[in-house]
PDB file of N, CA, C and O in Angstrom, chain B, residues numbered from 101:
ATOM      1  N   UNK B 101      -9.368  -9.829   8.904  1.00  0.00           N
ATOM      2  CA  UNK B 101      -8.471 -10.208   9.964  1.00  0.00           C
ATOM      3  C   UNK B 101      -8.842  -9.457  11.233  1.00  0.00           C
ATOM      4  O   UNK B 101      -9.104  -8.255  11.282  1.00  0.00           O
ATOM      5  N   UNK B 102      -8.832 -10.438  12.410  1.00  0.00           N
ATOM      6  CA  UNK B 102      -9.505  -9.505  13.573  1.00  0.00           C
ATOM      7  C   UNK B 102      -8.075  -9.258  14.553  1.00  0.00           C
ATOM      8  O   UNK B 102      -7.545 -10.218  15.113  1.00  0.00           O
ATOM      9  N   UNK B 103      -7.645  -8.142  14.652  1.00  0.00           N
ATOM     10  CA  UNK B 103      -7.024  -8.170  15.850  1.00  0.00           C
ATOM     11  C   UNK B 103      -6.716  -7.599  17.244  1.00  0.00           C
ATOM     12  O   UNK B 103      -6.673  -6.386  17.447  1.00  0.00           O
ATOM     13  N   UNK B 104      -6.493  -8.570  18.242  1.00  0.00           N
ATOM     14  CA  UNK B 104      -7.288  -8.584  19.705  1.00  0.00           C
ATOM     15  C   UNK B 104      -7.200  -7.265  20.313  1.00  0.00           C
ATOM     16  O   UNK B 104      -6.049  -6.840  20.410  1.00  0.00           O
ATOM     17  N   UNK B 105      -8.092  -6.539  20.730  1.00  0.00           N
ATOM     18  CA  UNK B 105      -8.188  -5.151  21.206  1.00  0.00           C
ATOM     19  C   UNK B 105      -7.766  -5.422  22.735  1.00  0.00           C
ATOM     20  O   UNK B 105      -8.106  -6.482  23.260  1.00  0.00           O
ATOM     21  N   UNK B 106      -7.173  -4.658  23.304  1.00  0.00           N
ATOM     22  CA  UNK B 106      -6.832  -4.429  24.662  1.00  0.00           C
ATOM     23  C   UNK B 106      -8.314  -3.722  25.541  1.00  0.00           C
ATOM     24  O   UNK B 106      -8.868  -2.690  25.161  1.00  0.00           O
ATOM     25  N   UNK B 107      -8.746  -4.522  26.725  1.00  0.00           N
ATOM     26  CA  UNK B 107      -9.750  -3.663  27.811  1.00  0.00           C
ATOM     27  C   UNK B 107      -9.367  -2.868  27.976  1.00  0.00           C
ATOM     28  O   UNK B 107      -8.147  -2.906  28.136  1.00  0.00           O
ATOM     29  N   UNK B 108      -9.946  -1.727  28.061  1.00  0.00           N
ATOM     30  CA  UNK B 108      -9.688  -0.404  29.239  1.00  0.00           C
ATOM     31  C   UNK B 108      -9.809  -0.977  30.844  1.00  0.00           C
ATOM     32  O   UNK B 108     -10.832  -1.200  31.492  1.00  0.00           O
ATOM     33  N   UNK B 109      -8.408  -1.128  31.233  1.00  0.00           N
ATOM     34  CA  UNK B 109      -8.137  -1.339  32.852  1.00  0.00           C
ATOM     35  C   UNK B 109      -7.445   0.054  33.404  1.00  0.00           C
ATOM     36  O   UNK B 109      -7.216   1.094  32.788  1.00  0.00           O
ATOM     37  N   UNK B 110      -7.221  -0.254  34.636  1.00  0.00           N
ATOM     38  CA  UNK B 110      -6.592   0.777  35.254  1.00  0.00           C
ATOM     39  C   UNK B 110      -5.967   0.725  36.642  1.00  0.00           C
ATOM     40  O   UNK B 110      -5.455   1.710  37.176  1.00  0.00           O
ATOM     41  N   UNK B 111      -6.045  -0.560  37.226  1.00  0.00           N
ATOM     42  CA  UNK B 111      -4.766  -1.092  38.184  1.00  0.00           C
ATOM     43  C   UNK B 111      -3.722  -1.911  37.768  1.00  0.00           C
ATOM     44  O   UNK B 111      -3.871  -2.641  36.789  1.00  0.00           O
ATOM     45  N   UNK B 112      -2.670  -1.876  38.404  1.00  0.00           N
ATOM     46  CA  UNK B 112      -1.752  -3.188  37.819  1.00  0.00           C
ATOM     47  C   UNK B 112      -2.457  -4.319  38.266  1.00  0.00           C
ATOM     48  O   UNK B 112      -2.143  -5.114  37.380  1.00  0.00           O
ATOM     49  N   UNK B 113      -3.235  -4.975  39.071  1.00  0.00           N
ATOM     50  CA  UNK B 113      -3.699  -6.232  38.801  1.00  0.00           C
ATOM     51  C   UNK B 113      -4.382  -6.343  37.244  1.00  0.00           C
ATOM     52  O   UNK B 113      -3.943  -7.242  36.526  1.00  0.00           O
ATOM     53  N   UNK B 114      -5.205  -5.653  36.827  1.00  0.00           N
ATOM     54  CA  UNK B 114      -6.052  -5.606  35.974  1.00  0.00           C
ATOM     55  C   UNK B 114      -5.109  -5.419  34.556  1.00  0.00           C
ATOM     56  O   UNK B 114      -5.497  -5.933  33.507  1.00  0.00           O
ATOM     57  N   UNK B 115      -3.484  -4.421  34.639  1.00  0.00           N
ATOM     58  CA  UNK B 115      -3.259  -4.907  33.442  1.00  0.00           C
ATOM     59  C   UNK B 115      -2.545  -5.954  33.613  1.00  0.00           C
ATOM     60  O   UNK B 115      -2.597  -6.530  32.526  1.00  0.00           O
ATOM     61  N   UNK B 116      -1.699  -6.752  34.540  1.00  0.00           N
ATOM     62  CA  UNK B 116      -1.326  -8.100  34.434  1.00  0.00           C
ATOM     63  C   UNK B 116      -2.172  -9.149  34.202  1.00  0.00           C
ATOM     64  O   UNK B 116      -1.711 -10.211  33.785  1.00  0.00           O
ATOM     65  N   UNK B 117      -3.719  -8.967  34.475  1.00  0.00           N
ATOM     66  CA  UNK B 117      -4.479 -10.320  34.023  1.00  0.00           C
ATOM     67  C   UNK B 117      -4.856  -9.683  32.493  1.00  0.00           C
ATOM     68  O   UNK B 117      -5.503 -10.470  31.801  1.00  0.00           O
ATOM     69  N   UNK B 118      -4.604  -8.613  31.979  1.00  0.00           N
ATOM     70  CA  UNK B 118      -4.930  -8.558  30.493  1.00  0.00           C
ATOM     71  C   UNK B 118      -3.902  -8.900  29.714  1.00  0.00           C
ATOM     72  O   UNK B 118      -4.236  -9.209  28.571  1.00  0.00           O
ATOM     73  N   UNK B 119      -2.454  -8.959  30.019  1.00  0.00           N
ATOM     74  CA  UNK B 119      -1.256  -9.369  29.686  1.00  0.00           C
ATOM     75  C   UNK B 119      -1.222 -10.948  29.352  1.00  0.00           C
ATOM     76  O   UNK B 119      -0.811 -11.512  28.339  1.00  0.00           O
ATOM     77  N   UNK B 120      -1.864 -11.550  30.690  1.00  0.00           N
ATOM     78  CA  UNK B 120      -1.833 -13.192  30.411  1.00  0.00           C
ATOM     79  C   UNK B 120      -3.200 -13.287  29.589  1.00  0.00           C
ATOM     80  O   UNK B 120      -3.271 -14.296  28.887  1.00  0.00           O
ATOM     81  N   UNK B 121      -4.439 -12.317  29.537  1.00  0.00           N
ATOM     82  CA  UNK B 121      -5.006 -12.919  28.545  1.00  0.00           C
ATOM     83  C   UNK B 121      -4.485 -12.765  27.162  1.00  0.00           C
ATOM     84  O   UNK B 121      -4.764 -13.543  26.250  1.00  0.00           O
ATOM     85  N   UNK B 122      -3.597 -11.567  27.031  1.00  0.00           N
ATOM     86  CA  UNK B 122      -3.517 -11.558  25.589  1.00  0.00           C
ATOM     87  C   UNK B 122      -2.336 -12.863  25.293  1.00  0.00           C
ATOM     88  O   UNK B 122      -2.078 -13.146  24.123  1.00  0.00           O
ATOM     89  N   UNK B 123      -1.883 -13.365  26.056  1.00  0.00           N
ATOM     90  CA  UNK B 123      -0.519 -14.814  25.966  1.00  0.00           C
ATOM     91  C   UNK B 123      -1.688 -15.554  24.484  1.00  0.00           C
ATOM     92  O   UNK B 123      -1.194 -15.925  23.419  1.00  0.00           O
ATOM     93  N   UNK B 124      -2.809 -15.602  24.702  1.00  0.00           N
ATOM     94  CA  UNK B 124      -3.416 -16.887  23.731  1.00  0.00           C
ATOM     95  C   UNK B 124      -3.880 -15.586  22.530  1.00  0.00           C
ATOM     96  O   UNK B 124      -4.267 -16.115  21.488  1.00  0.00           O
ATOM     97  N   UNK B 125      -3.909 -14.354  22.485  1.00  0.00           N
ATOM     98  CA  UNK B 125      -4.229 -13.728  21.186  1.00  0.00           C
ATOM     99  C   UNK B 125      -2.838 -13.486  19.849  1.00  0.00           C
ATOM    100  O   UNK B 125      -2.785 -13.622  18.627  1.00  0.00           O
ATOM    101  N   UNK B 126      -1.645 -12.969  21.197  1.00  0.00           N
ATOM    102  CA  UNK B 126      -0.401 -12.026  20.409  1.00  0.00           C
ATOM    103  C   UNK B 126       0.581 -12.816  20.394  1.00  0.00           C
ATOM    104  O   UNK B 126       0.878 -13.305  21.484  1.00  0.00           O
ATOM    105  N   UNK B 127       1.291 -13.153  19.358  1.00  0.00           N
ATOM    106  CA  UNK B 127       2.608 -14.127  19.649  1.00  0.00           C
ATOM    107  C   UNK B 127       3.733 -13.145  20.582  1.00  0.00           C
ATOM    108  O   UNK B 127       4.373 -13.426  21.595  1.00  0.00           O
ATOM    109  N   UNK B 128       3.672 -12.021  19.854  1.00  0.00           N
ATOM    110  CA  UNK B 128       5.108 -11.141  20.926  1.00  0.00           C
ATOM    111  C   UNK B 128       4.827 -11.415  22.284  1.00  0.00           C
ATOM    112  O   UNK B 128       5.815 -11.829  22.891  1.00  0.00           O
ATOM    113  N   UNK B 129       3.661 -11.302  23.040  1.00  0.00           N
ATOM    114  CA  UNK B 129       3.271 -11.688  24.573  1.00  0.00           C
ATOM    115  C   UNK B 129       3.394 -13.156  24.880  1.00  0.00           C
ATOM    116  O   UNK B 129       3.997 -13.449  25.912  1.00  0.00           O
ATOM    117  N   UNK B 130       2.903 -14.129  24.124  1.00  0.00           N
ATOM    118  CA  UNK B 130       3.313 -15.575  24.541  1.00  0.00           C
ATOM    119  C   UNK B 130       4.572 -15.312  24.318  1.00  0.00           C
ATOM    120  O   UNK B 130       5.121 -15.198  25.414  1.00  0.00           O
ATOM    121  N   UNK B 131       5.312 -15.158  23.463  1.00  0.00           N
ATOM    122  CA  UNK B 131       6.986 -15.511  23.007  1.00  0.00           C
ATOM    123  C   UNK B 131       7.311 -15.437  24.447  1.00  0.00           C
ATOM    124  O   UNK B 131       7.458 -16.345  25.265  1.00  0.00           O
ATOM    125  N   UNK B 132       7.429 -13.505  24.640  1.00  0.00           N
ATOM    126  CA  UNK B 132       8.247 -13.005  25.905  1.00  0.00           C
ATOM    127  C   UNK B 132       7.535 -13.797  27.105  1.00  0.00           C
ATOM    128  O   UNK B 132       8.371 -14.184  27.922  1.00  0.00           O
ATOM    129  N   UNK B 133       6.334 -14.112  27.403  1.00  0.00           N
ATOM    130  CA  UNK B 133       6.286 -15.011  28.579  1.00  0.00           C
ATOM    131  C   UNK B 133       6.645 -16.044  28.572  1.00  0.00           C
ATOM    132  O   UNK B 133       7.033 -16.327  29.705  1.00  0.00           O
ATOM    133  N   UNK B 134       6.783 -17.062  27.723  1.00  0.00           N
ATOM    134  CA  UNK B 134       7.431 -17.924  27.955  1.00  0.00           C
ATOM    135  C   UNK B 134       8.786 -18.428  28.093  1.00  0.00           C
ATOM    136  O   UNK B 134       9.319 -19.389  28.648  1.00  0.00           O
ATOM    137  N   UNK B 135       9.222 -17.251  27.257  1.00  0.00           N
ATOM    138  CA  UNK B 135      10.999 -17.198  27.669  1.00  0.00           C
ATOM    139  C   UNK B 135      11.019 -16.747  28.790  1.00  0.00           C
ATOM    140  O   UNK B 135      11.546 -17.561  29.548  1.00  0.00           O
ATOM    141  N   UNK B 136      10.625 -15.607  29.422  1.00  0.00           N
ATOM    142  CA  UNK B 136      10.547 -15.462  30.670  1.00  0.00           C
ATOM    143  C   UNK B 136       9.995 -16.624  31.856  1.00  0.00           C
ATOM    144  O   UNK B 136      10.497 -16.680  32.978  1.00  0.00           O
ATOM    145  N   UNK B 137       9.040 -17.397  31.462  1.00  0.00           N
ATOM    146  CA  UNK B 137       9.264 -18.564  32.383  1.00  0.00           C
ATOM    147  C   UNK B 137      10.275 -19.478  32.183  1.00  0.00           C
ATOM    148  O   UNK B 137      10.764 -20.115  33.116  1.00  0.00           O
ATOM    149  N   UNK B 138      10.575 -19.573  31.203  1.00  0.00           N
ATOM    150  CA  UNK B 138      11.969 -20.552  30.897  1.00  0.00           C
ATOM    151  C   UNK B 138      13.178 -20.424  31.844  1.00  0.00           C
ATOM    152  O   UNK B 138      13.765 -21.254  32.538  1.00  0.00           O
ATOM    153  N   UNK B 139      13.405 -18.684  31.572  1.00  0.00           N
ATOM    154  CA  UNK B 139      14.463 -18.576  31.836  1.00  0.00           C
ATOM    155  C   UNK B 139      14.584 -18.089  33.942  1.00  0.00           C
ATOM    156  O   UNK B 139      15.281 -17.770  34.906  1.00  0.00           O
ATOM    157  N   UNK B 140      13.680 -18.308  33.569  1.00  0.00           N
ATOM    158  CA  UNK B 140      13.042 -17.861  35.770  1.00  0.00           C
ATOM    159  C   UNK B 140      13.149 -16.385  36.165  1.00  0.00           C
ATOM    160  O   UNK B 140      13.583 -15.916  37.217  1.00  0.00           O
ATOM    161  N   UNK B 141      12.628 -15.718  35.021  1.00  0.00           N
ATOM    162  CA  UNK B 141      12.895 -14.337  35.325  1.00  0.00           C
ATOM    163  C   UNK B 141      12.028 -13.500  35.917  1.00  0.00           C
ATOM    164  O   UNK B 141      10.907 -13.283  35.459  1.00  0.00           O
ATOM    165  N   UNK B 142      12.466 -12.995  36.932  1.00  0.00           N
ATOM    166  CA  UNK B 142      11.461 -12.301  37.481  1.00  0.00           C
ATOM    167  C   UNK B 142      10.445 -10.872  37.466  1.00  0.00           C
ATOM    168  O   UNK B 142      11.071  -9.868  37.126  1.00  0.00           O
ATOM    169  N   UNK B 143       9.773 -10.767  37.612  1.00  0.00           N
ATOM    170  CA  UNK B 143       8.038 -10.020  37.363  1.00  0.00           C
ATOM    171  C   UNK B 143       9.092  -8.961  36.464  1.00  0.00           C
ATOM    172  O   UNK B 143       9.151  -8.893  35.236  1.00  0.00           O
ATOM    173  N   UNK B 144       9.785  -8.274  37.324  1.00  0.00           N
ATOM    174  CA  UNK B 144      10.745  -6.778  36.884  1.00  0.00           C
ATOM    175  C   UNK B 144      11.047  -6.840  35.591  1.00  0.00           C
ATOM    176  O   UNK B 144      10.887  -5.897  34.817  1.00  0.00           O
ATOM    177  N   UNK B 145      11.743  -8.550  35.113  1.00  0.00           N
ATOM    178  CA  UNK B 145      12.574  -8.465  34.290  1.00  0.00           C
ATOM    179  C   UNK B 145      11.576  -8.951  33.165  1.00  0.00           C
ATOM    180  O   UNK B 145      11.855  -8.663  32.002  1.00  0.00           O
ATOM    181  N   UNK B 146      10.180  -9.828  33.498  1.00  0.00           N
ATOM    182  CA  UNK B 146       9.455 -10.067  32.303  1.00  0.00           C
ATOM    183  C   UNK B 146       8.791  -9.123  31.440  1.00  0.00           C
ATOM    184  O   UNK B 146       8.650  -9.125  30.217  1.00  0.00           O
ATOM    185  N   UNK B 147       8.184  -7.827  32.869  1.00  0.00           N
ATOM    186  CA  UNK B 147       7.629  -6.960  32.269  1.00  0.00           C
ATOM    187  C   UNK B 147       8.469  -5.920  31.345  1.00  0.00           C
ATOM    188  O   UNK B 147       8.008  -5.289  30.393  1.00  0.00           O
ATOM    189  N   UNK B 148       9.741  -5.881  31.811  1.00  0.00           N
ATOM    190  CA  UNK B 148      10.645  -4.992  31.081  1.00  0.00           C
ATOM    191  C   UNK B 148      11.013  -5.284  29.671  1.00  0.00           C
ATOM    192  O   UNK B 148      11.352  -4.456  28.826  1.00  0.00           O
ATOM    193  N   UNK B 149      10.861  -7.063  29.473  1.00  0.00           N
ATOM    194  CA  UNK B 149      11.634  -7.205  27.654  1.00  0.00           C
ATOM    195  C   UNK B 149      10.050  -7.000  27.356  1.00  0.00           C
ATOM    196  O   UNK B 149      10.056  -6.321  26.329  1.00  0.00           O
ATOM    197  N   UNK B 150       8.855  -7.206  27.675  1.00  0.00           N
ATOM    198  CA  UNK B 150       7.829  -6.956  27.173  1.00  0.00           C
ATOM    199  C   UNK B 150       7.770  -5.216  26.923  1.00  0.00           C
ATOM    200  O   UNK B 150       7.354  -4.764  25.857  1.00  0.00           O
ATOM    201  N   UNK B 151       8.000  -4.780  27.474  1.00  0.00           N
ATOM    202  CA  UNK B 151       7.543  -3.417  27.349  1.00  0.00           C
ATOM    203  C   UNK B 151       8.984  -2.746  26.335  1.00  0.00           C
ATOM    204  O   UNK B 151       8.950  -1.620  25.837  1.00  0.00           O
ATOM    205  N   UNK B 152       9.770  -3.381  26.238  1.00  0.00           N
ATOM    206  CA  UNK B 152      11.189  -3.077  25.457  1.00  0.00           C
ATOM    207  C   UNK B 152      10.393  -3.342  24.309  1.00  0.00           C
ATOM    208  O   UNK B 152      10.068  -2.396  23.592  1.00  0.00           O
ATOM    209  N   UNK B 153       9.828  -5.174  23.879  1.00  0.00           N
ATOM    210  CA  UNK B 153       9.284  -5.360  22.640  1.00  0.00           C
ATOM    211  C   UNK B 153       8.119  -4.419  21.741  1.00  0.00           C
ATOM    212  O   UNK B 153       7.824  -4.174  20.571  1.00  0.00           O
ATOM    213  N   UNK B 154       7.762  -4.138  22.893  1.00  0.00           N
ATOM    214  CA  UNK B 154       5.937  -3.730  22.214  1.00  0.00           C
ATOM    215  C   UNK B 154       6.739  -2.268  22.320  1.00  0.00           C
ATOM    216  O   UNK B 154       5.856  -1.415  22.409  1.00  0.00           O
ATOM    217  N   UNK B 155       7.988  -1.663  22.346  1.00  0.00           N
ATOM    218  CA  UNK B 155       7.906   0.108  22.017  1.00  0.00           C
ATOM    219  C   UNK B 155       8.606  -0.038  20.932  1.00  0.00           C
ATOM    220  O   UNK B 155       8.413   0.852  20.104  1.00  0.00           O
ATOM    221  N   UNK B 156       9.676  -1.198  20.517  1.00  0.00           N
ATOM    222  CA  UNK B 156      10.094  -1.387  19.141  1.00  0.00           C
ATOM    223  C   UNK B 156       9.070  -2.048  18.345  1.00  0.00           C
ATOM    224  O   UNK B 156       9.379  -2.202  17.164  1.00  0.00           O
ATOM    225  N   UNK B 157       8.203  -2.373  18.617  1.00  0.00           N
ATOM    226  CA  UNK B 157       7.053  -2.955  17.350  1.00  0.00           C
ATOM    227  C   UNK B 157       6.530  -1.536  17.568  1.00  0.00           C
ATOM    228  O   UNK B 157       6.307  -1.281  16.384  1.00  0.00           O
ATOM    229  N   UNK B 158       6.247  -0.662  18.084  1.00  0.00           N
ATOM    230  CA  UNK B 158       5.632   0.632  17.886  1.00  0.00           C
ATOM    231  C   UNK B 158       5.969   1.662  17.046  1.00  0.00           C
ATOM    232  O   UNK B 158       5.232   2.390  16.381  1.00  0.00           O
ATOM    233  N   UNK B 159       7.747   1.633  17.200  1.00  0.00           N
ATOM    234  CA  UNK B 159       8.721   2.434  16.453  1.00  0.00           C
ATOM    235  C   UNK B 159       8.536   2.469  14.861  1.00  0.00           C
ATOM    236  O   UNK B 159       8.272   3.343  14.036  1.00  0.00           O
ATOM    237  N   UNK B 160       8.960   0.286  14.813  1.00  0.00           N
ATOM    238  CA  UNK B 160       8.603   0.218  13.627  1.00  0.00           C
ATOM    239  C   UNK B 160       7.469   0.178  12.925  1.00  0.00           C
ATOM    240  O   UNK B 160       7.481  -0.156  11.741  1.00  0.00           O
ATOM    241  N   UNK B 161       6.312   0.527  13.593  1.00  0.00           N
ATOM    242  CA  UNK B 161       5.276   0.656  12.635  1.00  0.00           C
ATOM    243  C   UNK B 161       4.739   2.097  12.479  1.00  0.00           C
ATOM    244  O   UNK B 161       4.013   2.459  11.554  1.00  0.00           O
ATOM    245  N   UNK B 162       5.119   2.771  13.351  1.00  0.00           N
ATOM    246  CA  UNK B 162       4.987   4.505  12.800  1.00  0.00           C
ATOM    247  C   UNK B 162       5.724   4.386  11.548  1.00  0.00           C
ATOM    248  O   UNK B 162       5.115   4.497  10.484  1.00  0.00           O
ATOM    249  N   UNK B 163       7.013   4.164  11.577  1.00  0.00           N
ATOM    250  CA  UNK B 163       8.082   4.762  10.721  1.00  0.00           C
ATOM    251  C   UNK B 163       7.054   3.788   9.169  1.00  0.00           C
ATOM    252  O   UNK B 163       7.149   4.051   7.970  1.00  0.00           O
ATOM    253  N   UNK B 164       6.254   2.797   9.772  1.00  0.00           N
ATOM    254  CA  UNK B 164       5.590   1.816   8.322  1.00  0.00           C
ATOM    255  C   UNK B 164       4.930   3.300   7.835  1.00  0.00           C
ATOM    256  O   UNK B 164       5.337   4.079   6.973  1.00  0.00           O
ATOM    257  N   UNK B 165       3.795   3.380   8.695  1.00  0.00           N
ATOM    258  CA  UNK B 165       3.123   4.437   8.931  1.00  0.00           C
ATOM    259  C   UNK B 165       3.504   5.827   8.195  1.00  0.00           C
ATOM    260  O   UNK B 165       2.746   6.410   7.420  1.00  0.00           O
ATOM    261  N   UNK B 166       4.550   6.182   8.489  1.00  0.00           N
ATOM    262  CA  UNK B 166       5.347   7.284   7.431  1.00  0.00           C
ATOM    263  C   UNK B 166       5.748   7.124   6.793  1.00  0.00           C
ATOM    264  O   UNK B 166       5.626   8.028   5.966  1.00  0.00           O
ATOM    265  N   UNK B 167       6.483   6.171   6.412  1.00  0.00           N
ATOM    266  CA  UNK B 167       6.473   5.791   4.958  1.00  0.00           C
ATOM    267  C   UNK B 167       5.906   5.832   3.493  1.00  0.00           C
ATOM    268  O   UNK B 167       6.294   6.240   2.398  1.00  0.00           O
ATOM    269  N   UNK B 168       4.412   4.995   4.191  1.00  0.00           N
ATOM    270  CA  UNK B 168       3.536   4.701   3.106  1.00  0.00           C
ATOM    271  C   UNK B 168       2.887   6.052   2.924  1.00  0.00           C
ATOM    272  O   UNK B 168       2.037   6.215   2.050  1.00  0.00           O
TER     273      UNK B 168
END
């Protein structure tokens, strides 16, 4: 199973065009962008449930992580 590695960028242009590339690798990034276009939300508020999602998929996979 391959899964999609993030570029090393380092402006916000550069990580917003790695954001829309990952839309066609990660479902959590398509999901939240497209509800976020749905719902007409703006840059502030897309990047924020994204960055809300991806620190609870982080949480829960340490705690996988300690577990096992």
């Amino acid at each position: 199973m391959h899964i999609e590695q993030l570029k090393e960028v380092t402006t916000p242009a550069e990580m917003r065009a790695e954001i829309f590339r990952l839309m066609q690798h990660d479902p959590m990034v398509c999901n939240v962008m497209r509800m976020a276009d749905y719902n007409g939300l703006s840059g502030e508020d897309r990047y924020l449930i994204l960055a809300y999602h991806a620190l609870h998929e982080l949480a829960r996979m340490k705690q996988m992580v300690l577990d096992n």
